[in-house]
C-alpha angles and dihedrals in degrees: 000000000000121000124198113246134194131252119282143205112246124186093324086287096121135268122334147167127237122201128177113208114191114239134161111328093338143013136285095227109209127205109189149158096243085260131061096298111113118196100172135003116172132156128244143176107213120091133317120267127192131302127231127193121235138120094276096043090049096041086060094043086061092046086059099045088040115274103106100152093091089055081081094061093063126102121217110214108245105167090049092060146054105263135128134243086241095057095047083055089054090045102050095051085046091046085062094060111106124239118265081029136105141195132194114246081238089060087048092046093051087047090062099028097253139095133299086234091057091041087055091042088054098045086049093066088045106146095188123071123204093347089070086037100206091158083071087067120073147152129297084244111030137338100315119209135323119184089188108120090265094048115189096341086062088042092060087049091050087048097048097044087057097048092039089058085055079198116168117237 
């Protein structure tokens, strides 16, 4: 199922590895150093790619077969790509919500001292899927939005894996 790939240019940035690990109706896509930095992880439907093994790579493999405590371990790559202070800020309190578990964006705002709109606008230019778990926030009625290719529909799988998994953080 997974086939090894070799290294590719991305953005000018330097070299990276890109591995495409099958989930759900699609694929998580990884662009990472070849360790445990993540400088993008996005989901697609069209088809699959190549698989190279890394810490990253492997630590999203396991996510998707049940082991997503090592998700945690890895390191997204702030300084390599266009974000904000502000939405580091965003990404580093959601990355602190444990799996199977969800906060409001008012309860993420509150967190940071801002509003539950600029919490959401941060979380929708998320580049790092599941690492930077933004499925794990949601509305104070419902699920709230995902701009992810999936959209809701990936956010409830998301959802159900980790409760599923009933894993301790």
């Amino acid at each position: 199922m997974y086939r090894e790939v070799s290294q590719v240019e991305i953005n000018n940035v330097g070299r990276f590895m890109k591995s495409h690990i099958p989930f759900h109706k699609g694929y998580i896509v990884v662009i990472h150093d070849g360790g445990t930095g993540v400088l993008r992880a996005y989901y697609t439907k069209d088809g699959g790619g190549d698989y190279h093994s890394s810490p990253a790579s492997d630590a999203y493999r396991r996510y998707v077969e049940g082991d997503i405590d090592r998700i945690r371990l890895l390191k997204p790559l702030y300084n390599l790509i266009s974000i904000t202070r502000y939405q580091e800020r965003v990404y580093e309190t959601v990355r602190k919500i444990p799996p199977g578990e969800t906060m409001t964006y008012k309860e993420v705002a509150d967190i940071i001292g801002s509003s539950p709109r600029a919490v959401g606008q941060a979380l929708s230019r998320n580049p790092f899927l599941i690492l930077v778990p933004c499925h794990r926030v949601v509305a104070r009625h419902g699920l709230g939005g995902f701009t992810s290719e999936g959209g809701l529909e990936l956010k409830n799988a998301l959802l159900r894996h980790e409760k599923r998994l009933r894993v301790k953080y």
